[in-house]
N, C-alpha and C positions, 0 to 999 in steps of 0.2 A: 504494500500500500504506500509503503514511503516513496515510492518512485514516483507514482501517482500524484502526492499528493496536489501539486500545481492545476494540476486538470480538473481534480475533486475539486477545488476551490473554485475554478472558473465555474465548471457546471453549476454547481451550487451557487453560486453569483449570479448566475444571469438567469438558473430557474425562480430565487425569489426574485427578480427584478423582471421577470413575465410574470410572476403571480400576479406583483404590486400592477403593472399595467395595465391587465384581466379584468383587476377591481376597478382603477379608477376607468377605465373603460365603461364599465358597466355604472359608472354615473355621470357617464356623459348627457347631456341634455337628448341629441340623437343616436341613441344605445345602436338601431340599426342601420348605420352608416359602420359604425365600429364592428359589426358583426367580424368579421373577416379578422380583423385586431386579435381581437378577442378569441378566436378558434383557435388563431397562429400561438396566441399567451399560452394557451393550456398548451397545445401539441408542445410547444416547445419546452414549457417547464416540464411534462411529464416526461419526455424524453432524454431532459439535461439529468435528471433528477435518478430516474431509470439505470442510466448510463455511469453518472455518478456511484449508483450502490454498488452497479456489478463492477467496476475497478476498485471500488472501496475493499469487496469481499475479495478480489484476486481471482473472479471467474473467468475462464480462459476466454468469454466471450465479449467479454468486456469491451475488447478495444473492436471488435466487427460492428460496435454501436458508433464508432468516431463518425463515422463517413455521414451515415444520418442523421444523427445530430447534428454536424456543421451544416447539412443541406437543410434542414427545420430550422435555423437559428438564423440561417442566412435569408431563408423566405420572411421570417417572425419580424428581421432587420429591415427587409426589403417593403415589406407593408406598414410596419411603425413609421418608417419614415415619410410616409405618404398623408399623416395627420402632425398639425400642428400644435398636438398636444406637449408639455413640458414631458410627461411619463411615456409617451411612445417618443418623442425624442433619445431620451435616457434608455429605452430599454432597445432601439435599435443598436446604439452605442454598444452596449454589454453583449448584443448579440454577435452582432459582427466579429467583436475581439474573443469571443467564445466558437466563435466557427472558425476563423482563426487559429485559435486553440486547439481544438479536437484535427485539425487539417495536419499542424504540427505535429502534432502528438503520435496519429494515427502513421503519418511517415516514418517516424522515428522506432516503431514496434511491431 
């Protein structure tokens, strides 16, 4: 896991920081305009999150999650930035440097 550990932390970083967007998303004045937002928030926290446990536990499947994850995180990025909200701002940022992350990571193993 100590090898890991950078990765964990990314994942972890950028699944609460789609939770936080998910939410405030969801009080936006027009909820379905955000739809799309919002789908991309969960997919991608569940699967930063997901991907996160099984490098955490040392499953040898762990790192065959990189590749998806970066492409969920990169789309999550790609649609936040399409709203001028402050938290889909912020949470395209986290995405991108977490797909990023997992791109790196998954080269390297």
């Amino acid at each position: 896991m100590k090898e890991h550990q950078e990765i964990i932390s990314q994942l972890n970083d950028c699944a609460t920081e789609c939770n936080h967007c998910y939410r405030e998303c969801l009080n936006e004045k027009d909820v379905a305009m955000m739809a799309r937002c919002i789908e991309l928030d969960r997919d991608c926290a569940d699967i930063c999150q997901f991907t996160a446990s099984m490098l955490a536990r040392g499953s040898e499947h762990g790192h065959h999650l990189l590749k998806e994850c970066a492409d969920i995180c990169n789309a999550c990025a790609d649609e936040c930035e399409k709203h001028d909200n402050e938290h889909c701002k912020r949470c395209a940022e986290v995405c991108h440097k977490c797909a990023e992350t997992c791109n790196t990571h998954e080269l390297t193993h």
